[in-house]
N, C-alpha and C positions, 0 to 999 in steps of 0.2 A: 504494500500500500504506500502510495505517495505522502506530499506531506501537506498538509492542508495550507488553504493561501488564510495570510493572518491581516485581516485590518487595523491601522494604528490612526487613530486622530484625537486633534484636541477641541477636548468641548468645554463651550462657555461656559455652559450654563449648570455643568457638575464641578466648573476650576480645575482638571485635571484630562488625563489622558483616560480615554475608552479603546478598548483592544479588541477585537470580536475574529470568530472564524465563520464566516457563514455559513459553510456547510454543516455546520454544526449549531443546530436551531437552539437561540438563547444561552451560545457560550460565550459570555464574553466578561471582562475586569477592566477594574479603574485601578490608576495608580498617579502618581504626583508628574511624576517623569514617564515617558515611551520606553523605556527597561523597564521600571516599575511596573507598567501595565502589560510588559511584552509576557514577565517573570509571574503573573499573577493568572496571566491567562494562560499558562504551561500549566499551571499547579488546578484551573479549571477543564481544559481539554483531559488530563488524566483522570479527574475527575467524572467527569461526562461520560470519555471513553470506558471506563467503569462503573457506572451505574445502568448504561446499556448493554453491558454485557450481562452483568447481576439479571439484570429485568427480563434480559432475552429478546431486547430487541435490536432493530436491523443497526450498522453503522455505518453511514453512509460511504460510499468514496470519497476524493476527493475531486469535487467537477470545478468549484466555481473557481473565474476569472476575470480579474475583470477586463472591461474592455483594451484597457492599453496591454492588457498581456495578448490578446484574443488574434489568430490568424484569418488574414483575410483572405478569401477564396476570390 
């Protein structure tokens, strides 16, 4: 399995960094700094990746891209 794409930005309106993977519905961390949030969102994806496995359910792959990654045909 690949490695899933990670989003980093900063948002005003929490003062800090939000981190998300979107393949992964609702895994995402704040932190003060972009390491902060990058290190908070490892310790949620393991997380995640773990409570789907416990439950028995599916894990996704990893698809999403965004478009500046995306090939044009």
């Amino acid at each position: 399995m690949g490695d899933y794409h990670i989003n980093i930005f900063y948002s005003e309106e929490d003062g800090g960094y939000v981190a998300d993977i979107p393949d992964l519905k609702s895994c995402s961390a704040f932190g003060e700094t972009p390491e902060q949030a990058l290190n908070e969102l490892e310790r949620a994806k393991k997380a995640w990746l773990e409570a789907a496995r416990q439950e028995g359910k599916p894990i996704p792959p990893p698809r999403y891209r965004p478009v500046i990654y995306q090939v044009s045909r």
